[in-house]
TORVO-800863 format. One record per residue (C-alpha): residue number from 1; residue in three letters; x negated, y, z. Coordinates in Angstrom, 1 decimal. Example, Ala and Ser with C-alpha at 12.3 -4.5 7.8 and 13.67 -1.06 7.14 Angstrom:
residues 2
n_res_px_py_pz
1_ALA_-12.3_-4.5_7.8
2_SER_-13.7_-1.1_7.1
end
This chain:
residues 231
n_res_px_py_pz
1_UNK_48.0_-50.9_124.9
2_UNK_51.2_-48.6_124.0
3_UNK_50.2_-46.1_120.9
4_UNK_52.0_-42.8_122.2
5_UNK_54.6_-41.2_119.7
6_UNK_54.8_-37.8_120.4
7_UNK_58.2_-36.6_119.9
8_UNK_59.3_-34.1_117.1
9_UNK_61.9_-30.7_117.6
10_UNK_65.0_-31.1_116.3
11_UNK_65.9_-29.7_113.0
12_UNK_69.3_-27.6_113.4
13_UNK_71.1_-25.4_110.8
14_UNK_73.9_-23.2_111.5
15_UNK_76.7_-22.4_109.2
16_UNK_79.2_-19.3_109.7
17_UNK_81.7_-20.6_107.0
18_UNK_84.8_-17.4_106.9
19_UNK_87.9_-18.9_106.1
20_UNK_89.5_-17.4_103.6
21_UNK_91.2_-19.6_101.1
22_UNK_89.7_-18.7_97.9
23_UNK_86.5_-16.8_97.5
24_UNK_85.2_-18.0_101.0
25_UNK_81.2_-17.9_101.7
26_UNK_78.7_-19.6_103.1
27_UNK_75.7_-17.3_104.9
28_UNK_73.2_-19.3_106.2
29_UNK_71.4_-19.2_109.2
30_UNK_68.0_-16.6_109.0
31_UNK_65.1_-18.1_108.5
32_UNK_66.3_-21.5_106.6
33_UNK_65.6_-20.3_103.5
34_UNK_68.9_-19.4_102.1
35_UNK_69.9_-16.5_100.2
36_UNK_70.7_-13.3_102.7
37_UNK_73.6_-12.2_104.2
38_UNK_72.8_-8.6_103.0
39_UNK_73.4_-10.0_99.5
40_UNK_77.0_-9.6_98.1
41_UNK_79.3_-12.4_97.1
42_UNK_81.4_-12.7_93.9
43_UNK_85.2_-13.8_94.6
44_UNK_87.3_-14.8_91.5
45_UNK_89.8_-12.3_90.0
46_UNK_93.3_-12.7_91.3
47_UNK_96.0_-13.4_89.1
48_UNK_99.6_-11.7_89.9
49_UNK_101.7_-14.3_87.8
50_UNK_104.6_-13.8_90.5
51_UNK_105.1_-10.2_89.6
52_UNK_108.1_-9.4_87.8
53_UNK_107.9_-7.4_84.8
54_UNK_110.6_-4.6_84.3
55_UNK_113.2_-4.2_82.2
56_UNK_112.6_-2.5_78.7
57_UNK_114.2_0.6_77.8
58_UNK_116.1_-1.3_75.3
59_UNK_118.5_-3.8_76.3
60_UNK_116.3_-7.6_75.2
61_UNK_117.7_-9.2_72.0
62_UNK_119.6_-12.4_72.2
63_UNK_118.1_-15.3_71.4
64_UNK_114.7_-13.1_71.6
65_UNK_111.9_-15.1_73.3
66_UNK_111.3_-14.4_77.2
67_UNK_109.0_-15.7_79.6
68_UNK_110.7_-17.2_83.1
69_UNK_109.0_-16.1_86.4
70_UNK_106.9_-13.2_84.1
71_UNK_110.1_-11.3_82.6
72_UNK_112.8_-10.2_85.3
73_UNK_115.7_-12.1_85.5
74_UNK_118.3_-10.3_84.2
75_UNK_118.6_-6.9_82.8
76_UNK_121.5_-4.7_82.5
77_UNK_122.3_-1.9_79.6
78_UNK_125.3_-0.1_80.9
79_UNK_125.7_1.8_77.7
80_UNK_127.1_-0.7_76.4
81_UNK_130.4_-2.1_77.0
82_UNK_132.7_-5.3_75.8
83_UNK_135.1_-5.2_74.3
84_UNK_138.4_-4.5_76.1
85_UNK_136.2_-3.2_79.2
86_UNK_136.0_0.4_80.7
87_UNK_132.9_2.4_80.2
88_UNK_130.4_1.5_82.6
89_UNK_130.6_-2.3_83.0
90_UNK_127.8_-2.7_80.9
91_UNK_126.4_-6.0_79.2
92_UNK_123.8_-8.4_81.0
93_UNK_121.1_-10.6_79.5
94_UNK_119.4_-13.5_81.2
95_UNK_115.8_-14.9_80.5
96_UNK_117.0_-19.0_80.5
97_UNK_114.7_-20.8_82.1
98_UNK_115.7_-23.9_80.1
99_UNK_115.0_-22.4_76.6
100_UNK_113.1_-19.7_77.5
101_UNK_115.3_-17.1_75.5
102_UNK_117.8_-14.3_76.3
103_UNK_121.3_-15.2_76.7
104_UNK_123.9_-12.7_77.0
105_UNK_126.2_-13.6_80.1
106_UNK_129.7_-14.0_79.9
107_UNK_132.0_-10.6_81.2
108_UNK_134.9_-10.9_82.4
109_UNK_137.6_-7.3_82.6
110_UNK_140.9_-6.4_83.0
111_UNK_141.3_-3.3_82.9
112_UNK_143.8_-0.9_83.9
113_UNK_146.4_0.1_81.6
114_UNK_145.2_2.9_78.7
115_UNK_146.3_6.3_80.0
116_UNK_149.8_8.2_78.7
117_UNK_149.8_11.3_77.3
118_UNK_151.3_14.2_80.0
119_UNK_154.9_15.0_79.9
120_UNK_153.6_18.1_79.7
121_UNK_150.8_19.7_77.5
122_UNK_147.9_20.4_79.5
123_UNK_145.7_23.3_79.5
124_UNK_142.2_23.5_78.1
125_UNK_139.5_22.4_80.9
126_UNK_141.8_20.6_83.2
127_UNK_140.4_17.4_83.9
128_UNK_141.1_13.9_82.5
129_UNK_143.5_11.8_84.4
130_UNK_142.1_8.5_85.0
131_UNK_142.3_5.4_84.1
132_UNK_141.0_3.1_80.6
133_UNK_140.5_4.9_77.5
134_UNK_139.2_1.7_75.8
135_UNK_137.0_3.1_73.0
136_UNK_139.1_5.7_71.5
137_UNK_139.9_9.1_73.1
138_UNK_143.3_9.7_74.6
139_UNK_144.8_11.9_71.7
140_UNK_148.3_13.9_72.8
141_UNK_150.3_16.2_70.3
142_UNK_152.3_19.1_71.8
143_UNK_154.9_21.7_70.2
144_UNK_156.4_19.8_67.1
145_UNK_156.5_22.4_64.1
146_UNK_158.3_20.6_61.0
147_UNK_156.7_17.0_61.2
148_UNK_153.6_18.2_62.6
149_UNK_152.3_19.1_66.4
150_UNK_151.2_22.6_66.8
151_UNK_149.4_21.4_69.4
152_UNK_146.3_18.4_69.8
153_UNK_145.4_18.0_73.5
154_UNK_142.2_15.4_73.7
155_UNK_140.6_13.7_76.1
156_UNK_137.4_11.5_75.9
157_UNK_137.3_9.8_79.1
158_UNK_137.3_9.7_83.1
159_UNK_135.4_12.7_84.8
160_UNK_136.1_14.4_81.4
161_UNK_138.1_17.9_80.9
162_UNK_140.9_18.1_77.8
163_UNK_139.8_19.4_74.8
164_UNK_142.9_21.9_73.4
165_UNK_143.6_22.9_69.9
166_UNK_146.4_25.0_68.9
167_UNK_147.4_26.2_65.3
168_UNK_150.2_28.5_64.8
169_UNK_153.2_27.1_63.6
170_UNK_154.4_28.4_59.7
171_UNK_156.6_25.7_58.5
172_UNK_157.2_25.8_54.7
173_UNK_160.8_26.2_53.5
174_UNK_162.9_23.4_53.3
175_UNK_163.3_22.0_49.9
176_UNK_166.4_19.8_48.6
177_UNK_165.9_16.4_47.6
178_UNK_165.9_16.0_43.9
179_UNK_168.1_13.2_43.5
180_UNK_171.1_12.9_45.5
181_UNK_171.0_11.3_48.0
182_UNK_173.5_8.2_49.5
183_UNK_176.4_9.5_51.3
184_UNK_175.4_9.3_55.3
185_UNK_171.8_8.1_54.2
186_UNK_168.9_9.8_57.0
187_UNK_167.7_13.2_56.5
188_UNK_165.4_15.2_58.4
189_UNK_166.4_19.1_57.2
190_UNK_167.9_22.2_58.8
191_UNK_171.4_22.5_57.8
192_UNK_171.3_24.1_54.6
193_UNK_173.6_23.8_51.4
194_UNK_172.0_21.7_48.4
195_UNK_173.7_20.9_45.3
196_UNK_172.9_18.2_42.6
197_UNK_174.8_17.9_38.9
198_UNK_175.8_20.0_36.3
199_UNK_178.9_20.0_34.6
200_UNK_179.3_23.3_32.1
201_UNK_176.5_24.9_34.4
202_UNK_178.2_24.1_37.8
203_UNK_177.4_21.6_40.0
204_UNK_179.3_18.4_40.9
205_UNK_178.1_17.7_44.3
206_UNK_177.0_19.5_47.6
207_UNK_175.3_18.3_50.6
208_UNK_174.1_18.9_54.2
209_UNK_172.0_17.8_56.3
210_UNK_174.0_17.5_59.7
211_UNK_172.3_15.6_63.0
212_UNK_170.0_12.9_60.8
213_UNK_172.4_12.5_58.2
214_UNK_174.0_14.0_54.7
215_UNK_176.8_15.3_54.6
216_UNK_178.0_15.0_51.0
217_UNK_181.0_15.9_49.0
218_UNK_181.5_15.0_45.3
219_UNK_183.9_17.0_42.9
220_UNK_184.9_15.1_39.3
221_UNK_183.7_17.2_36.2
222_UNK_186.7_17.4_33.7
223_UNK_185.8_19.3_30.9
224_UNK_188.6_19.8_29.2
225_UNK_190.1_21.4_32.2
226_UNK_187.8_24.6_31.7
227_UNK_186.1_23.9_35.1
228_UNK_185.4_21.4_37.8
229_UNK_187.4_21.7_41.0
230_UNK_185.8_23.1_44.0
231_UNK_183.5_21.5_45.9
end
């Protein structure tokens, strides 16, 4: 005779697994002697290593350390300008993956052709004509007073206004070389007179400046004559 096996229930869990990625939890089904679903669950901190730091106030040193993916890419200080370049270009450094360092990239200009002082002098405020002032204001004299201007016009740069200075114009009085000079040799005086020798108290030679150049006429001293001939 058969022995009769009575047949058992079914043991069944259920799992409600949320999907996602990271941090996901497993609640288990009441009454299976899990922990409850009322309970809170601990996910692991996230870590923003894509996130780009920003650029420093101050422009990175080259050849300064850097960190690729962390430190931005590049960073730009357009304060500062190379050389032969307008204001404004600026100068670029790059985080180099390779060596992990700063390089400075290469810049390339060519720049327009530095600014020519006005024909005429301008007045005080006007505005800067443009163009490259390289790094050296454009510097213009005006109103020529002996061998000086009377006059400085300067201008520091595009979107500037000219800067005007004016002095008044007392030339000191012209003053005769004291040797005599060559005959037709360069002179920069107002046609006066200027003698040079002495013979018995009179002089032996007499010059003048005329267009650039002297003018000079030489008379023989002959003592014994009682006086040198005119001049």
């Amino acid at each position: 005779m058969r022995r009769r096996t009575a047949l058992r229930a079914p043991f069944v869990l259920t799992l409600a697994a949320t999907a996602l990625g990271c941090g996901a939890s497993v609640t288990p089904a009441p009454g299976d002697g899990g922990v409850s679903s009322d309970e809170p669950t601990t996910d692991r901190p996230v870590v923003e290593t894509d996130a780009h730091r920003a650029c420093p106030s101050t422009l990175p040193a080259v050849g300064s350390p850097c960190t690729p993916v962390v430190d931005p890419e590049t960073c730009t200080d357009p304060g500062r300008s190379p050389p032969g370049c307008p204001s404004g270009v600026g100068v670029t450094v790059r985080c180099d993956p390779a060596t992990q360092r700063w390089i400075e990239l290469p810049t390339f200009c060519n720049p327009p052709p530095p600014v020519q002082c006005p024909a005429e002098r301008p007045e005080a405020g006007a505005p800067c004509p443009p163009g490259s002032y390289l790094t050296t204001p454009l510097s213009c004299g005006y109103d020529l007073c002996g061998e000086r201007n009377a006059t400085e016009a300067t201008c520091a740069g595009p979107g500037g206004v000219w800067s005007v200075q004016r002095s008044s114009c007392n030339p000191p009085a012209p003053v005769c070389p004291v040797e005599m000079p060559a005959p037709d040799s360069a002179c920069a005086l107002p046609p006066i007179g200027c003698e040079w020798g002495d013979c018995d108290g009179r002089s032996t030679a007499r010059g003048t400046c005329v267009s650039g150049r002297w003018s000079i006429a030489i008379a023989e001293c002959v003592l014994d004559a009682g006086a040198p001939a005119d001049i």
